[in-house]
C-alpha positions as CSV (number, residue, x, y, z in Angstrom):
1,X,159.0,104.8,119.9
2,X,158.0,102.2,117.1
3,X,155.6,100.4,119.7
4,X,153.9,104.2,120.8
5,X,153.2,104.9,117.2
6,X,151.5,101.2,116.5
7,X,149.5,101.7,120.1
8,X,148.4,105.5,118.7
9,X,147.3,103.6,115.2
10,X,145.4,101.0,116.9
11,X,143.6,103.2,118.7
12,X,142.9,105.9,116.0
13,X,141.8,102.5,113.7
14,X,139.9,101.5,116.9
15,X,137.9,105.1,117.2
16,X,137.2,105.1,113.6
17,X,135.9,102.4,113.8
18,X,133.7,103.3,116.5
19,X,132.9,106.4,114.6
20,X,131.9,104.6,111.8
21,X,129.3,102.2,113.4
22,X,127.9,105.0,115.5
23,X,127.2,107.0,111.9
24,X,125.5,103.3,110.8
25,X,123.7,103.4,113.5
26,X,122.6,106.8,113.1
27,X,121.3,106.3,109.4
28,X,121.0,102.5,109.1
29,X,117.2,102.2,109.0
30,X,113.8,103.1,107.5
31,X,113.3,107.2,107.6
32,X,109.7,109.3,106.3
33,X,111.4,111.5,104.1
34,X,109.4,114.9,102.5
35,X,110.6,116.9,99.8
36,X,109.2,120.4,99.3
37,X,107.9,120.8,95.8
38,X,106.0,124.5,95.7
39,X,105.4,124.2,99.1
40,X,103.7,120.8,99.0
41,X,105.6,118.2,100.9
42,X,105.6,114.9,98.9
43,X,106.2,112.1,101.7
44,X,108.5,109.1,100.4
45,X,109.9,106.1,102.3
46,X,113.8,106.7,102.3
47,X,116.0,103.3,103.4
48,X,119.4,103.6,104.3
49,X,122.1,101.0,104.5
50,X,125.9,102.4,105.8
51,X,128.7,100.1,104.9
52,X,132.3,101.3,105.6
53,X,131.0,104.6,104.4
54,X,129.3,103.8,101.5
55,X,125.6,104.2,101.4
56,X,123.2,102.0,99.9
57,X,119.4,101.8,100.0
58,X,116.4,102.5,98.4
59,X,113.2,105.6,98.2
60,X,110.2,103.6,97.8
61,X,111.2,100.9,95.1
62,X,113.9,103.0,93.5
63,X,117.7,102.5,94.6
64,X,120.0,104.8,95.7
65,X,123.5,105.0,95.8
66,X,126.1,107.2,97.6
67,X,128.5,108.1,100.8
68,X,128.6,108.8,104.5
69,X,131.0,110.3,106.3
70,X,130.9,112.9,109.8
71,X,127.6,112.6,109.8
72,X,127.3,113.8,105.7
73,X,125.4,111.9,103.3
74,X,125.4,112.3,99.6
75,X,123.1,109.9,97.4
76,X,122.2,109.8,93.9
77,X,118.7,108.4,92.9
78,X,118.8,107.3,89.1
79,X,116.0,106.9,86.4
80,X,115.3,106.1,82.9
81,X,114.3,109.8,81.9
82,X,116.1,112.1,85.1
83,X,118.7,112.0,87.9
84,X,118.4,113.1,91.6
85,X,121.3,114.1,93.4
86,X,120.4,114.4,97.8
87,X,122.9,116.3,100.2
88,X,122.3,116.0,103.4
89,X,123.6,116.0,107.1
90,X,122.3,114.0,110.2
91,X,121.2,116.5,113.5
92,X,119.8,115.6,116.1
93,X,118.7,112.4,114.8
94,X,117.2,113.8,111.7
95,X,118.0,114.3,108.1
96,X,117.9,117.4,105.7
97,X,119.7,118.8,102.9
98,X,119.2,119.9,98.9
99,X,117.8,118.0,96.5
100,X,119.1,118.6,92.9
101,X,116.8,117.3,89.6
102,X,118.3,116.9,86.2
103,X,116.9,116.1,83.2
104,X,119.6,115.2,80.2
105,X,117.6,116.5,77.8
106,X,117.2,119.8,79.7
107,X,120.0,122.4,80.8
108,X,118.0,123.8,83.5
109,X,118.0,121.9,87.0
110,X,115.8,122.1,89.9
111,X,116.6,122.6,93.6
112,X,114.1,121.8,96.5
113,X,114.8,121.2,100.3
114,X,114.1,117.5,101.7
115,X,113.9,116.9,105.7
116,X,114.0,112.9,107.0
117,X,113.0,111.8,110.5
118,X,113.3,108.1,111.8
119,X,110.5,105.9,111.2
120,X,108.9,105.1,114.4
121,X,109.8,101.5,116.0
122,X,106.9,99.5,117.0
123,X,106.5,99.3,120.6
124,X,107.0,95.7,122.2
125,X,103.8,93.4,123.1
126,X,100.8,92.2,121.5
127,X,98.4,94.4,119.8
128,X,96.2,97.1,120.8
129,X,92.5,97.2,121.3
130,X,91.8,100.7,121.1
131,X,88.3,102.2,122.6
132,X,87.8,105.9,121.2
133,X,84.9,108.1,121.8
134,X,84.9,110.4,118.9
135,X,84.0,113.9,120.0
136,X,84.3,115.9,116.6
137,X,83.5,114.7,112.9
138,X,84.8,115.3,109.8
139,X,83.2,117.2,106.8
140,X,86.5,116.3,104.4
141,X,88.6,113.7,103.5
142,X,92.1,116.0,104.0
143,X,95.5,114.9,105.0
144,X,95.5,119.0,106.9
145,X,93.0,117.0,109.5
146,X,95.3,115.8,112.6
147,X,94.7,112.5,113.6
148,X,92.1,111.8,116.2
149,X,94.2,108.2,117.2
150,X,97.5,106.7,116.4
151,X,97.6,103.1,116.0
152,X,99.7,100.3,114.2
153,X,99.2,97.3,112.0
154,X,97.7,94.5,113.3
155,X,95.9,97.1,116.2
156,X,92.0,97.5,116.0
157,X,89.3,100.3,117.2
158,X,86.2,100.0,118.8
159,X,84.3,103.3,117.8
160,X,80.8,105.1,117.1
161,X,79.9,107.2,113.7
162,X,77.1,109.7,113.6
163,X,74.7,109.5,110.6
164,X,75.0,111.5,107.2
165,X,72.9,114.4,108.9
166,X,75.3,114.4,111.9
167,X,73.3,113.0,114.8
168,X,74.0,110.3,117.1
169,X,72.5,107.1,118.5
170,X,70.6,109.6,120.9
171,X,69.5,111.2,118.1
172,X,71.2,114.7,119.0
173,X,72.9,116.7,116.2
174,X,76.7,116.7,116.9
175,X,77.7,117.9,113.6
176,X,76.7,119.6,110.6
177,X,75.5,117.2,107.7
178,X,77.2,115.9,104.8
179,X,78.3,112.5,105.9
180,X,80.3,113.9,109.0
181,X,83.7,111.2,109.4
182,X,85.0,109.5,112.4
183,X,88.8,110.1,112.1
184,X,90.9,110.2,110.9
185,X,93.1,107.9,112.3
186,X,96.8,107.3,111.7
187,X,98.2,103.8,111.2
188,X,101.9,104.1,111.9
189,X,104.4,102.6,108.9
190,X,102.0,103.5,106.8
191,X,103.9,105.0,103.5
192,X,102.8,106.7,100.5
193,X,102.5,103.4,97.6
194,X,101.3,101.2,100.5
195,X,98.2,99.8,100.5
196,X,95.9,100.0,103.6
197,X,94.3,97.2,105.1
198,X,91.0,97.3,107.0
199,X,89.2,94.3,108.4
200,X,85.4,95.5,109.7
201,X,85.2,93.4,112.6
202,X,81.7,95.1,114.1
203,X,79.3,97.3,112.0
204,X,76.0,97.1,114.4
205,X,73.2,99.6,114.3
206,X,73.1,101.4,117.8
207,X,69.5,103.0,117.6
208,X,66.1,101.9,116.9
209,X,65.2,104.5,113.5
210,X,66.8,105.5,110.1
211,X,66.2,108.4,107.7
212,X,65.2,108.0,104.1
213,X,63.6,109.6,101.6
214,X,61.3,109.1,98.6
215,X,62.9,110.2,95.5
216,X,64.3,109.2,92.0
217,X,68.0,109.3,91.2
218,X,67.7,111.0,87.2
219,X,70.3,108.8,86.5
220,X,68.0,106.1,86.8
221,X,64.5,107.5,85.1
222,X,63.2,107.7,82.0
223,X,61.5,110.8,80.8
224,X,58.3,109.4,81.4
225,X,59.0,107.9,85.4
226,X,60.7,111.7,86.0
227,X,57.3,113.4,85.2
228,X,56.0,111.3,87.9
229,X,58.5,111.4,90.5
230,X,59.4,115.3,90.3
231,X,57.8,116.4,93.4
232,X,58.9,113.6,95.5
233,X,61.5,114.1,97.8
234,X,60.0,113.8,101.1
235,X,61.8,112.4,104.0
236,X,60.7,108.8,104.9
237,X,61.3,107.5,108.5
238,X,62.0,103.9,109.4
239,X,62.0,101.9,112.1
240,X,65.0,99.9,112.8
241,X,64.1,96.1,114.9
242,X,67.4,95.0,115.8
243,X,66.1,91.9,117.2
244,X,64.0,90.5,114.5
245,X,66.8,92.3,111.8
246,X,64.0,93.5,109.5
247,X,63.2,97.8,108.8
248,X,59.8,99.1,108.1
249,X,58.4,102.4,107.4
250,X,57.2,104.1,110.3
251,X,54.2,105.5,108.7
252,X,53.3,103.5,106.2
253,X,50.7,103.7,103.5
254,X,48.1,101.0,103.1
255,X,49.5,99.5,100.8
256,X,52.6,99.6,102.5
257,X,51.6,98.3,106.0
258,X,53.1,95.2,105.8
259,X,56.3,96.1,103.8
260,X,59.7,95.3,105.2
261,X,63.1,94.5,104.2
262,X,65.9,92.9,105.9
263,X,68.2,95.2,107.7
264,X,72.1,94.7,106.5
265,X,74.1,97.0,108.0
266,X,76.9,98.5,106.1
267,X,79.3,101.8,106.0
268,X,78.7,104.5,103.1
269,X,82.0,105.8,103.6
270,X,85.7,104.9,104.1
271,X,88.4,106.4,102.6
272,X,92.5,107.8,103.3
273,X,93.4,111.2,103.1
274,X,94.3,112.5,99.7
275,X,97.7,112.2,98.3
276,X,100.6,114.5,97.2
277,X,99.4,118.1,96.0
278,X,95.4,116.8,95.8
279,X,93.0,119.1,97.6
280,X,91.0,118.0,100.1
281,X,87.6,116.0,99.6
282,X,84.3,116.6,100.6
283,X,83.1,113.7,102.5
284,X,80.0,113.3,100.0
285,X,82.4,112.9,97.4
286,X,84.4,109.8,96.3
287,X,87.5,108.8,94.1
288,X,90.8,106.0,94.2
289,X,90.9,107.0,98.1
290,X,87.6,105.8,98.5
291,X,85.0,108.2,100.3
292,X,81.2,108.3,99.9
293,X,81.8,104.7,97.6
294,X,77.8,103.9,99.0
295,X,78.9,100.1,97.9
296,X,76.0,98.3,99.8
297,X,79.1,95.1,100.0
298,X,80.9,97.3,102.9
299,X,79.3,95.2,105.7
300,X,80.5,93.6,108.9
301,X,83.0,91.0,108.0
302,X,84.5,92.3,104.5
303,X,88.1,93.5,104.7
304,X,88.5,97.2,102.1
305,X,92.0,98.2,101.1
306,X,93.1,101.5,100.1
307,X,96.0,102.6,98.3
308,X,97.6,105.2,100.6
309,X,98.5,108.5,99.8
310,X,99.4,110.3,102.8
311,X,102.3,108.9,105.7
312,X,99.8,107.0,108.8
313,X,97.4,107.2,105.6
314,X,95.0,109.0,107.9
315,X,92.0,106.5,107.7
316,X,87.8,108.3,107.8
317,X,84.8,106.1,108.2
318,X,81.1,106.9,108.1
319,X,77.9,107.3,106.4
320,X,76.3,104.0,108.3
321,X,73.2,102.8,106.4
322,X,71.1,100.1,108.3
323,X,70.1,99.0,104.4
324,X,70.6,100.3,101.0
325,X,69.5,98.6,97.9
326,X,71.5,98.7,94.9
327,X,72.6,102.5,93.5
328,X,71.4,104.2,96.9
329,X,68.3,104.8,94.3
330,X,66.6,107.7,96.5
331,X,69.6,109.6,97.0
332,X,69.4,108.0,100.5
333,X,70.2,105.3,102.4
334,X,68.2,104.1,105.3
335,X,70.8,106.7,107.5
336,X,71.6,106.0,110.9
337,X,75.0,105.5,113.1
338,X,76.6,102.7,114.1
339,X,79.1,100.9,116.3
340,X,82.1,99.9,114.3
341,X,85.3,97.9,115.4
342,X,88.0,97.4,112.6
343,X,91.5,95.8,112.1
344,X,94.1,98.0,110.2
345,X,97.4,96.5,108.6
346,X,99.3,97.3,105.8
347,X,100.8,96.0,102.7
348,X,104.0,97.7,102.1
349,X,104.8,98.8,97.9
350,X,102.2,97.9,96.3
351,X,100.2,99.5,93.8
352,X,96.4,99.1,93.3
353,X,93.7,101.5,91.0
354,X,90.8,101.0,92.6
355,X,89.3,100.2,96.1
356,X,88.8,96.9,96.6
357,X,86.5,94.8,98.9
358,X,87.2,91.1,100.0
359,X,84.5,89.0,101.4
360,X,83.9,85.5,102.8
361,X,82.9,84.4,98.8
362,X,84.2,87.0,96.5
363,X,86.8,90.0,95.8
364,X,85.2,93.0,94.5
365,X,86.5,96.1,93.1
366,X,84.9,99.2,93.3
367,X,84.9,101.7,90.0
368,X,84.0,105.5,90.4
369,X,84.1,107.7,87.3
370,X,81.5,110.3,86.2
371,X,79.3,108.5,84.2
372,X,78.2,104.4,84.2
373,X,80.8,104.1,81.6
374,X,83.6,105.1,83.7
375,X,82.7,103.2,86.4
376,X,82.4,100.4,84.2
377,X,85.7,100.7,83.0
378,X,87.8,101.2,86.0
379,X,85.9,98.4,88.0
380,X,86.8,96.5,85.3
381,X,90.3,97.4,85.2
382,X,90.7,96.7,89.2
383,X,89.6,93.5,88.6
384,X,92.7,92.6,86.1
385,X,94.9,94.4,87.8
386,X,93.9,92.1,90.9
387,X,94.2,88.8,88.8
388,X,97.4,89.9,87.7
389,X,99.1,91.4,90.8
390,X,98.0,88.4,93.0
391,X,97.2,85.0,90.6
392,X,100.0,85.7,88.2
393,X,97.5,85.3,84.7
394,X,98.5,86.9,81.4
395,X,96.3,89.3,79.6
396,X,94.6,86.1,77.7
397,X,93.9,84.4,80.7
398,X,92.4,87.5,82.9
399,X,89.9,88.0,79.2
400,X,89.3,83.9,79.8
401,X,88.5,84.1,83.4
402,X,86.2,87.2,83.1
403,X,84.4,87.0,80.4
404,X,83.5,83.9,81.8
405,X,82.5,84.5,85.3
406,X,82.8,88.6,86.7
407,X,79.6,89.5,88.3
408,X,78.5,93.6,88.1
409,X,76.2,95.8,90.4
410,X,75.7,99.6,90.3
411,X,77.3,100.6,93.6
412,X,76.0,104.2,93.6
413,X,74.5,106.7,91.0
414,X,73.6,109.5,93.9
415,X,76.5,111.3,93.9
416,X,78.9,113.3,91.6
417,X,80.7,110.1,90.9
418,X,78.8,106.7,89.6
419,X,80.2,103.6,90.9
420,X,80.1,100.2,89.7
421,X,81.2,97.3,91.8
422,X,83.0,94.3,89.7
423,X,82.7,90.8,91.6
424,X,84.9,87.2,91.0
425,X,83.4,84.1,93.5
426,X,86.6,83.0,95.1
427,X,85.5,79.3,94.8
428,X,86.0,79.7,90.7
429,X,89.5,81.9,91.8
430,X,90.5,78.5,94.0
431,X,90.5,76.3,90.9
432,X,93.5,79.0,89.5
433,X,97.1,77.1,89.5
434,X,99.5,79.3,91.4
């Protein structure tokens, strides 16, 4: 009898045990987890750790604390100024449950749902060179938008944009104006307070002309030079030689008949889908997701990260210009598509204010506020925060290295938002002690 009752404990040890790993391996992991807040989901990366039923992790950077048991989890997610307590249960290989928000200085608590599903494991192999032939194009940066391609870090995409007026490398409209988008795509792993990578690879013209016109930005006249310029505002053609590199105006004046400039092909716009509860963007706008930035540094070979705000991030690109000088002065660029291959990857938890821009010599931040000022300011900022995320300096050092040696150009003064790119030579940043 005593030997029966030791074989039916062994084996009732034995099954939980089996039990137990089976709920590990059911939660044990990273998950995409959304919260409904008003009806807006706000997407957080939820990790789970099981451990003879107690559950450990982490939702983004914060930690979390709780149980497991049949399948059951309850997890407490602590702060300085409020508390969240998570019940939930595992079906069919997802997660939801009630969310519960305390305050100690406030009697009243808050209840929302929250829903988890399994991040996606890569797929073995090298990666992917994606071809895609876009066939529609985007008039807003919105995370509403469904992705166009799914792709994962360290994957890149050969693809075509239209120009700001929405025609082709034929030349045929395929879109109504506005800087129409090619996208978005979704890069997977991609979390909300990641920052998204993107290497340009390829930015080639593919057709022979450009659009342009002949006006005055008022941000950039006097009274006297807007008295001049007000009727301008005629459109300005220009033929594109690929070959020889160089743009001229196809009709040219007299005085103008010999005028050309090199041609430096670059995008106006790239930019990830707006984050938690933010509205969608018009794709002539711009803000810390990027957009309609019109930095004339956005060329082949310069990698652009992008603090994402959305899960995939949802990535747009457009607005090729063949040229732009400084400010995109007339309101336009020399406007044309283009043939564009990039390299997407992402930098998991980190924080950045600003669009940045790495090239061959420099890092750049981009700053976008309403007036010179603002874009002053949060170029500026970018910068430190970059010299202080990435080269370790204090505050005094960062004012030392600046003051010294930061480079400025007006990125944009067209649209609603000015921006103002802030430069450091890498060669000076080389010299730093790690």
């Amino acid at each position: 009898m005593m030997k029966s009752v030791t074989l039916c404990a062994a084996v009732l040890s034995a099954a939980l045990a089996v039990t137990l790993r089976a709920q590990a391996g059911g939660l044990d992991g990273e998950w995409i987890m959304a919260q409904d807040v008003y009806g807006n989901a706000l997407y957080r990366r939820l990790t789970l750790k099981v451990e003879g039923g107690a559950l450990s992790g982490t939702i983004n950077r914060q930690a979390i604390s709780g149980t497991a048991a049949g399948g059951k989890v309850h997890f407490t997610a602590r702060g300085e100024q409020s508390s969240d307590e998570f019940d939930g249960i595992l079906e069919n290989g997802a997660l939801s449950g009630m969310l519960v928000h305390t305050q100690p200085d406030d009697p009243k608590t808050t209840r929302s749902m929250w829903t988890a599903r399994r991040m996606p494991a890569r797929p073995a192999g090298a990666p992917t060179r994606h071809e895609f032939v876009p066939s529609v194009f985007q008039r807003q940066f919105s995370a509403a938008t469904p992705p166009v391609l799914h792709v994962w870090p360290g994957d890149s995409v050969h693809t075509t944009t239209v120009d700001a007026a929405g025609m082709d490398e034929k030349g045929a409209p395929r879109v109504l104006g506005g800087n129409p988008q090619t996208g978005p795509f979704y890069v997977e792993t991609a979390m909300p307070g990641d920052v998204l990578v993107v290497k340009l690879t390829r930015v080639r013209l593919n057709r022979d002309w450009a659009i342009s016109d002949d006006a005055l930005m008022s941000r950039a006249t006097d009274a006297e030079l807007a008295v001049k310029t007000k009727d301008l505002g005629k459109s300005v053609r220009w033929k594109l030689d690929r070959q020889r590199g160089v743009g001229s105006p196809d009709v040219a004046s007299e005085r103008l008949k010999n005028f050309s400039i090199p041609l430096r092909p670059m995008l106006g716009c790239i930019a990830v889908a707006p984050g938690f509860a933010q509205a969608p963007l018009a794709t002539g706008d711009s803000g810390r997701l990027g957009g309609n930035m019109d930095f004339n540094e956005i060329v082949e070979g310069t990698t652009v990260y992008l603090p994402v705000g959305q899960p995939g991030a949802l990535l747009y690109l457009g607005d090729g210009h063949a040229a732009q000088g400084d400010g995109e002065l007339n309101g336009n660029a020399l406007e044309t598509s283009m043939e564009v291959e990039f390299t997407v990857d992402v930098v998991r938890s980190k924080s950045i204010a600003t669009p940045r821009v790495e090239s061959a010599t420099h890092i750049m931040t981009v700053g976008l506020g309403g007036t010179l000022e603002d874009g002053l300011r949060a170029a500026t900022g970018g910068l430190s925060q970059w010299l202080e995320q990435d080269y370790m300096l204090t505050p005094s050092e960062i004012a030392i290295v600046l003051g010294s040696s930061i480079e400025y150009t007006i990125g944009e003064v067209a649209d609603r938002n000015v921006g103002v790119g802030a430069k450091l030579r890498k060669d000076r940043l080389a010299a730093l002690t790690p």
